[in-house]
N, C-alpha and C positions, 0 to 999 in steps of 0.2 A: 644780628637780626636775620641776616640771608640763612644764615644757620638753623633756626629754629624753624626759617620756613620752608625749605628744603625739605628739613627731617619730619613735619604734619605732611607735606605732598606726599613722601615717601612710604607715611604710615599708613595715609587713605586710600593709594595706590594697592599696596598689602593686601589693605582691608577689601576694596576693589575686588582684586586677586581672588580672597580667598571665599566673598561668595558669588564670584562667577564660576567657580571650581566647585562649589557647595550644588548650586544650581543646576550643572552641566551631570556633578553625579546624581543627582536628582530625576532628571529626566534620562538617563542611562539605566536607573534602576526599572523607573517603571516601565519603561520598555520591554528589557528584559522579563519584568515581571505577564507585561502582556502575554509576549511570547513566550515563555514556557505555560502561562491558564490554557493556552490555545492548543497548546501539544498534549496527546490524548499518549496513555501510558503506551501503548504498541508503538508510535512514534518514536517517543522518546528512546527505548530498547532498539530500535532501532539507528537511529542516529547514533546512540550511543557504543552500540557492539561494533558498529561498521569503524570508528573510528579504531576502537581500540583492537580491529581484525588486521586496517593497515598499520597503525603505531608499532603495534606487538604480536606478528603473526607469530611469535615462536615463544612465544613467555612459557615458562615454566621455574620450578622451586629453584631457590637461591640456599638451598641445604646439600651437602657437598655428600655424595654414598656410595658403596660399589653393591650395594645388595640391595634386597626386600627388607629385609632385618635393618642393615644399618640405615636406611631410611626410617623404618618404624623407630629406633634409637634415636635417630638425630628427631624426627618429629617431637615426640615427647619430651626430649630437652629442651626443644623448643617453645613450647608454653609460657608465656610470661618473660621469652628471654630473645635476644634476640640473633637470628640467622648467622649475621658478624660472629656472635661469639660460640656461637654451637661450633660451626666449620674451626673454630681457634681449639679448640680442644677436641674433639672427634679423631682425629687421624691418630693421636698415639692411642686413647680409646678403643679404636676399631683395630690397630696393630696388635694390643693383649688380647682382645676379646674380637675379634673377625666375624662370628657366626654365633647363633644363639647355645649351641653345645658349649663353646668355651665360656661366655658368660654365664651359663647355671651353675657353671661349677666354680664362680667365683666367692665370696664374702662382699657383702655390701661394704666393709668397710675399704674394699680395696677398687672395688669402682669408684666411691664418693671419694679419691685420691685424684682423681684424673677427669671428675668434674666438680671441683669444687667452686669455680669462679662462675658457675651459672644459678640460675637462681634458685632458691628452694633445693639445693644439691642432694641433703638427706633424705626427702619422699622420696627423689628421682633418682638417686643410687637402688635406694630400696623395691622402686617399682620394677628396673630395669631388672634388677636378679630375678625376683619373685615371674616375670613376666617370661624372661630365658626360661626358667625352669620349667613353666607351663608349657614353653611352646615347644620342648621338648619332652615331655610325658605326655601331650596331647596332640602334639603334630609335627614328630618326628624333628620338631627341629625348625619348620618351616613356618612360616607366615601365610595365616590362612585367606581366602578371598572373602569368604562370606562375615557379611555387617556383626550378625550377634556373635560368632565366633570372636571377632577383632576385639567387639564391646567387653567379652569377656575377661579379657586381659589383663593385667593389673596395669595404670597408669593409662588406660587409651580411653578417650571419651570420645562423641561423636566425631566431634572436630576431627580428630586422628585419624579413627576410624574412615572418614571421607576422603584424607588426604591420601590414605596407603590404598585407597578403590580405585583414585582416579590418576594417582601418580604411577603407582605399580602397579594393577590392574587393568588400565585402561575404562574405568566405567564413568559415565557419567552421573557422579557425584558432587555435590556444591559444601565445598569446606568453609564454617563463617567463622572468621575468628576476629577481634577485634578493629580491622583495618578494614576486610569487606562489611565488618556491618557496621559502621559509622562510614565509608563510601556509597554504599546502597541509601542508605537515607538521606543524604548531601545531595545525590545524584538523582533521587526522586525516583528510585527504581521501586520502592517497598514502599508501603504504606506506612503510618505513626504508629499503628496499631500493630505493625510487627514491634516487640518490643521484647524480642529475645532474639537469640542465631536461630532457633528451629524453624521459629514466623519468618527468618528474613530467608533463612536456605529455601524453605518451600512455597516461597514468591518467587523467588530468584528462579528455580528450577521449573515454575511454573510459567514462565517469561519469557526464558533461555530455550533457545533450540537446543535439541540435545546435542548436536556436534559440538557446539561450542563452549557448556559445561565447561569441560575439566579445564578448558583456559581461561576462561570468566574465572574462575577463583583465583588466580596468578595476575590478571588485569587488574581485576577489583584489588587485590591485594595489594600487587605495585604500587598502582595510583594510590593510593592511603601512603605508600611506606616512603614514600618520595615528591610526591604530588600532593596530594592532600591530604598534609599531614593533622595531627590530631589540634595540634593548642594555635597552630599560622599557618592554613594551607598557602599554598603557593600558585593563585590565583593567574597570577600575572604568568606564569609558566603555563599556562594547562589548557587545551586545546580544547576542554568542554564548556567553554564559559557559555556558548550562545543555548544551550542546553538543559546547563546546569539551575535549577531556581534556585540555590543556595550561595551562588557565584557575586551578584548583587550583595547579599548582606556583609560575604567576607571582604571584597572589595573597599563597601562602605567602609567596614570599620579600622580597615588598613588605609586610607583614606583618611579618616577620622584620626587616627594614631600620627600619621603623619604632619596634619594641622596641629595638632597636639603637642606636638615635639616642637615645629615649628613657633609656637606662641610662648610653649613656656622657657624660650631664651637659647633652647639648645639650636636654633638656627643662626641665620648670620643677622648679624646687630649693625645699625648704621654706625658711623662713625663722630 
C-alpha cells in the first residue's frame, strides 16, 4: 500500500515538474520574443557583427592552398562536399598538377583518379581540365580578379566567383552558400523575401560595413558549420541567443524532445 503511494506522489511530483518547466519556457520565449520585435534591423547588425568581431577577429577559409589556382581548385571541389574532405585529397592533387599549366595538359580521366571520394567527381574532374586550359589560352596561366572573367570559367558560379575576390583578392565580396544563407535568416539578418543567395548576398552587403565583408562570410559560415547547424542547432552553445528570434523556437523544440524522451520510458522509471 505505502508502495503505490509513494509511486502516485512520485508521478504527480514529475508531472509537477514537467509543467512548471512547460510554463518557465513559456514565459522565456515570449520575452525573448518581445525583445527581438523591439530590435530595429541596424541593431540587430550590430549586436550581432560586434560579437562575432570579438569571437573571431581572425576567421577566414578552412580550404588548405599555396596559390590563387589551388584555391579556385579546392573551392570548386568544394560545392556540395565538405572542407574535411577537399583538404584529404588536394595535397597529392596539387603535387601532379601545382599550377594551372600542369593541369591543362592533363586528361580528365586522370584527375578524376585523385578525387574520386568527393562528390559529383566526374563534372568536377571535367570542369577542373576544361577550366586549366582556359586559363591558360586566356590568361596566361593566371586567375583573373575581374567577376565576369571568373564567371566565365567552366565550373565557377557566383558563389566562387565571390570567394576567389575576397579571399585572394581582397575585395569586398559576400559568398552565400548554403550555411550563411540559412544563418542569415535564423539570425534575422535578411528578410523571408530573400529567398535565393543573390537576395540574401545583396542584403547582407547592403547591412555590412564594407571592412567587414570578407569576414562576415567565414562568421556566417562557421556559425552554421559548427553552431548552427542545419537539422539541431546548438542553441545551448551559442552566444547569440538574446538576439537571435529563432533561438526560442529551437530551444523549445529541444525542450520538447527532451520531455519526449523523458515520458516515453527512456528516462529513469520508479522502482
Amino acid at each position: 500500500m505505502w508502495g503505490v503511494g509513494v509511486f502516485f506522489i512520485s508521478f504527480k511530483l514529475n508531472e509537477l515538474t514537467t509543467d512548471v518547466a512547460k510554463i518557465a519556457n513559456s514565459f522565456e520565449s515570449r520575452n525573448k520574443k518581445r525583445k527581438n520585435i523591439t530590435m530595429t534591423k541596424k541593431q540587430r547588425y550590430e549586436a550581432i557583427l560586434s560579437y562575432f568581431r570579438q569571437e573571431m577577429p581572425e576567421a577566414d577559409t578552412e580550404l588548405e592552398f599555396g596559390s590563387i589556382f589551388q584555391l579556385l581548385v579546392a573551392v570548386v571541389l568544394s560545392a556540395q562536399c565538405t572542407d574535411k574532405r577537399i583538404n584529404q585529397v588536394t595535397p597529392e592533387l596539387f603535387r601532379q598538377y601545382p599550377d594551372a599549366k600542369a593541369m591543362a595538359q592533363a586528361e580528365v580521366d586522370e584527375v578524376l583518379e585523385y578525387i574520386k571520394s568527393v562528390s559529383y567527381p566526374n563534372s568536377k574532374a571535367e570542369h577542373l581540365v576544361k577550366m586549366a586550359r582556359m586559363l591558360v589560352e586566356r590568361h596566361q596561366g593566371e586567375v583573373p580578379e575581374d567577376m565576369n572573367q571568373l564567371l566565365d570559367l567552366p565550373g565557377v558560379g557566383r558563389k566562387t566567383a565571390n570567394v576567389i575576390q575576397s579571399v585572394a583578392f581582397g575585395k569586398s565580396t559576400m559568398a552565400v552558400d548554403t550555411h550563411v544563407f540559412r544563418v542569415s535568416h535564423r539570425l534575422g539578418l535578411v528578410s523571408e523575401k530573400a529567398d535565393n543567395p543573390l537576395k540574401v548576398e545583396r542584403e547582407l552587403v547592403k547591412n555590412i560595413p564594407v571592412e567587414d565583408i570578407p569576414r562576415a562570410h567565414h562568421w556566417l559560415l562557421l556559425h552554421g558549420r559548427y553552431i548552427c547547424t542545419s537539422r539541431r542547432p546548438h542553441c545551448e552553445r551559442c552566444g547569440l541567443n538574446d538576439v537571435c528570434p529563432s533561438a526560442s523556437h529551437y530551444r523549445a523544440a529541444s525542450h520538447a524532445a527532451t520531455l519526449s524522451s523523458s515520458d516515453d520510458g527512456s528516462g529513469s522509471q520508479p522502482a
